[in-house]
Residue, then its C-alpha position, 0 to 999 in steps of 0.5 A: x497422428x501428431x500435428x507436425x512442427x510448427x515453428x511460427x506457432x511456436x514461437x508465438x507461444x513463446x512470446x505468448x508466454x514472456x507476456x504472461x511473465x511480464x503481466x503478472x509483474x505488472x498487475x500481480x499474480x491475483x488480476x487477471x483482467x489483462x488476459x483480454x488485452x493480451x489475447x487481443x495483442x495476439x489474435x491476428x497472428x494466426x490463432x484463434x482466441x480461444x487458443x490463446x486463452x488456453x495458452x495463457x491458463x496454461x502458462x499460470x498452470x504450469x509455473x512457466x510464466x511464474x518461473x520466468x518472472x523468478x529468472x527475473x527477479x534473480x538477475x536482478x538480484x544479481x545485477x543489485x548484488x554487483x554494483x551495491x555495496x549493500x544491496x539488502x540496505x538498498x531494497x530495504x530503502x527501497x520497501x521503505x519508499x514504497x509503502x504508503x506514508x503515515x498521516x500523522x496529526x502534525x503533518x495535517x494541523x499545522x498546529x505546531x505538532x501533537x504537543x502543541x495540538x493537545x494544548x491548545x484541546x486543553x486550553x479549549x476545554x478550560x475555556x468553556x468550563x470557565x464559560x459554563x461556570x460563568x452561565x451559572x449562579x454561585x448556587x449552581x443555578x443556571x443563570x444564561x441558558x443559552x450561553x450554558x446550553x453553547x459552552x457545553x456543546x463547546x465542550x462536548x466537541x472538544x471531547x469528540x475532538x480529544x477522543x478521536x486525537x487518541x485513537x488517531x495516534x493508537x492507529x499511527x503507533x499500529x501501523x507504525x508497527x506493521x510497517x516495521x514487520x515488512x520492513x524487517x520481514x523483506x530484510x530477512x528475506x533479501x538476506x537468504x532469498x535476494x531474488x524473492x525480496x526483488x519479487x515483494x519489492x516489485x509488488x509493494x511499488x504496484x501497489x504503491x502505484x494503485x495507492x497513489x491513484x486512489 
């Protein structure tokens, strides 16, 4: 025989559920470490854990939570559509903002930017080639070991330096590239499926989050 109505529980399945939609906008659909602190939200209201934990899986089960969060994401897409002029512009500035900035080697050397960087490399290695032919004799004959054995190590940094510069800025120009994929994926996306964009962008900002905390 069924258990009879309960209208108490019910709701606090309901509101069980609305925590789910709201945790897997928080902490993204692959955690699942907030499901301890929901169920400890939750245990002294008159159900046991294990009860909750089933309510939980259930609602990740079901879609019902994942559905939720959609009807969320479209409201937002809606309320975005009503007051923007432009409103794929506007999540597309957004996605820009939210994935991490690229460490370029004139933001960290303060050296005048990579042109300037490059010169000044160049003009290291003339330095110590001039030094390492000065250490020699007209023969070619080492004359000051010690100052021949100093500008070669000199120059060896120098091409350590230069070769770590070129795959820096080979790694710049990749992720430059990869930025500009999302940023035009997401644009595609917001164009035919506004609420999904809204989706992306709430997880690109919690990652942002995480990658700012790192």
């Amino acid at each position: 025989m069924p258990a009879p109505p309960d209208p108490a529980r019910d709701e606090l399945r309901r509101q069980v559920v609305e925590e789910v939609a709201v945790a897997l906008e928080r902490h993204g659909p692959t955690a699942t470490g907030w499901k301890a602190d929901l169920v400890r939200q939750y245990e002294n209201r008159g159900v046991g854990r294990s009860t909750l934990f089933r309510w939980i899986d259930e609602a990740l089960k079901s879609g019902g939570a994942g559905n939720r969060l959609a009807k969320k994401m479209k409201a937002r897409a809606e309320e975005r559509a009503a007051a923007s002029p432009d409103p794929v512009a506007e999540v597309v500035a957004e996605v820009v903002q939210a994935l991490p900035p690229v460490v370029r080697l004139e933001d960290t050397a303060q050296l005048g930017g990579t042109i300037a960087v490059i010169d000044k490399l160049r003009a290291a290695v003339a330095a110590a080639e001039q030094v390492m032919e000065y250490a020699r004799t007209e023969e070619g004959k080492v004359r000051m070991g010690k100052l021949l054995l100093a500008a070669s190590e000199n120059l060896r940094r120098c091409l350590e330096t230069a070769q770590k510069l070129q795959s820096g800025m080979r790694e710049v120009q990749h992720i430059d590239a990869f930025h500009a994929n999302i940023i035009a994926m997401v644009e595609r996306i917001a164009k035919r499926y506004p609420g999904a964009a809204e989706e992306i962008l709430v997880e690109l900002n919690r990652l942002a989050a995480g990658w700012g905390d790192g």
